[in-house]
N, C-alpha and C positions, 0 to 999 in steps of 0.2 A: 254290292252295287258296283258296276261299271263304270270307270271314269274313262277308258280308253275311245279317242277318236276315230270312227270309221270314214273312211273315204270313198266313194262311188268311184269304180272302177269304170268307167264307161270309155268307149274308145278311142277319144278325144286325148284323155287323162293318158293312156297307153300308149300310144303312137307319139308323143309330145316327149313323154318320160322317156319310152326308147330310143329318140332323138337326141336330147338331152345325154343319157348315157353313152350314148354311141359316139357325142361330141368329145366329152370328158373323156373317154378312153382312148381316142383318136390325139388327141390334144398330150395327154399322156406320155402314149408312146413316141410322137413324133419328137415331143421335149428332150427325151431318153436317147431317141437315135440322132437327133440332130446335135449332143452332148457330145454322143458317140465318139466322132473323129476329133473333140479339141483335147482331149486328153490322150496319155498311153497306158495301153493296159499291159501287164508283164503277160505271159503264155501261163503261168500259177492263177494269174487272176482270172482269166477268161477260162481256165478249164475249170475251175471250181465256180465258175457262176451256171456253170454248164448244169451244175446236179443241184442247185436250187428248186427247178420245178421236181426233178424227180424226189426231190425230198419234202416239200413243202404237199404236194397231191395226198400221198400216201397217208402223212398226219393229220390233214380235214378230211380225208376219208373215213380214218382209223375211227376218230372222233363221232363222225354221225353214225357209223354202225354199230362201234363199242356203247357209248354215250358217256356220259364225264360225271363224276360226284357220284351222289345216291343213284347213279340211272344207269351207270358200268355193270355194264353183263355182260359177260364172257364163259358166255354157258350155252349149250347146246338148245338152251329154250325162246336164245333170243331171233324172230326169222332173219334179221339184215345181217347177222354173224353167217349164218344157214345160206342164204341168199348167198353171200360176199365167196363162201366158200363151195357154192357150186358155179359163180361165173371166174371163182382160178382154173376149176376143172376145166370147162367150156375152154377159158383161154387157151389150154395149154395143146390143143386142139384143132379150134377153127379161129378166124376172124372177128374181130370187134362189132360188128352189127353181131354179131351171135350171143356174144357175150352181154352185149345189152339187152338182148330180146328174153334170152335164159336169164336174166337177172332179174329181169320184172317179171316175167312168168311166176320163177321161183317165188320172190320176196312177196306177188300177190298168194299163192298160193301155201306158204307159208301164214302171213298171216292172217290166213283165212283157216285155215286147215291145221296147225299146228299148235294150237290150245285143246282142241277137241282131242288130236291124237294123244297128247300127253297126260288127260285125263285117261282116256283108252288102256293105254301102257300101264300106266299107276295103277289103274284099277284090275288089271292082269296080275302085277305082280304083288298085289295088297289080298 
């Protein structure tokens, strides 16, 4: 039995909630830069806040492709591993629209095509 509540998405609901978010994130950051100038910050603190996003991205990245507990697969059968590791190729290459376009390419095609194949293979070498 379902006890979870669904909401109608209709575009009313959408437009109001993007609003709504757009407010809070504006509100946010303004808080943060308007803070900015009443304090000092040492040249240690401001370059270590530097590599915050570069470190925080890569971990919710790691996360949705890896997957966390019983669902961590780091094996060549999982496609968003397969995906992840043909838009580093791509990267190393061309530019960012590329690396997104070959990401989704891949990761559909992957999990489209990459059960079937691993039956294929098995059954090659069985």
């Amino acid at each position: 039995m379902h006890t979870h509540a669904h909401i109608a998405l209709d575009n009313d609901y959408v437009l109001y909630l993007s609003l709504a978010m757009i407010a809070a994130t504006f509100i946010i950051r303004f808080a943060v830069i308007g803070m900015a100038g009443r304090f000092n910050m040492s040249e240690r603190f401001k370059k270590t806040l530097r590599f915050v996003p570069v470190t925080v991205l890569p971990a919710i990245i790691a996360v949705e492709i890896l997957g966390k507990g019983s669902n961590f697969a780091f094996n060549l059968e999982n496609p968003k591993l397969l995906a992840a590791i043909v838009c580093t190729m791509i990267s190393l290459r061309f530019g960012l629209i590329w690396v997104v376009i070959g990401g989704l390419i891949s990761l559909i095609l992957f999990q489209t095509y990459l059960d079937p194949m691993m039956h294929f293979f098995h059954h090659l070498m069985c």
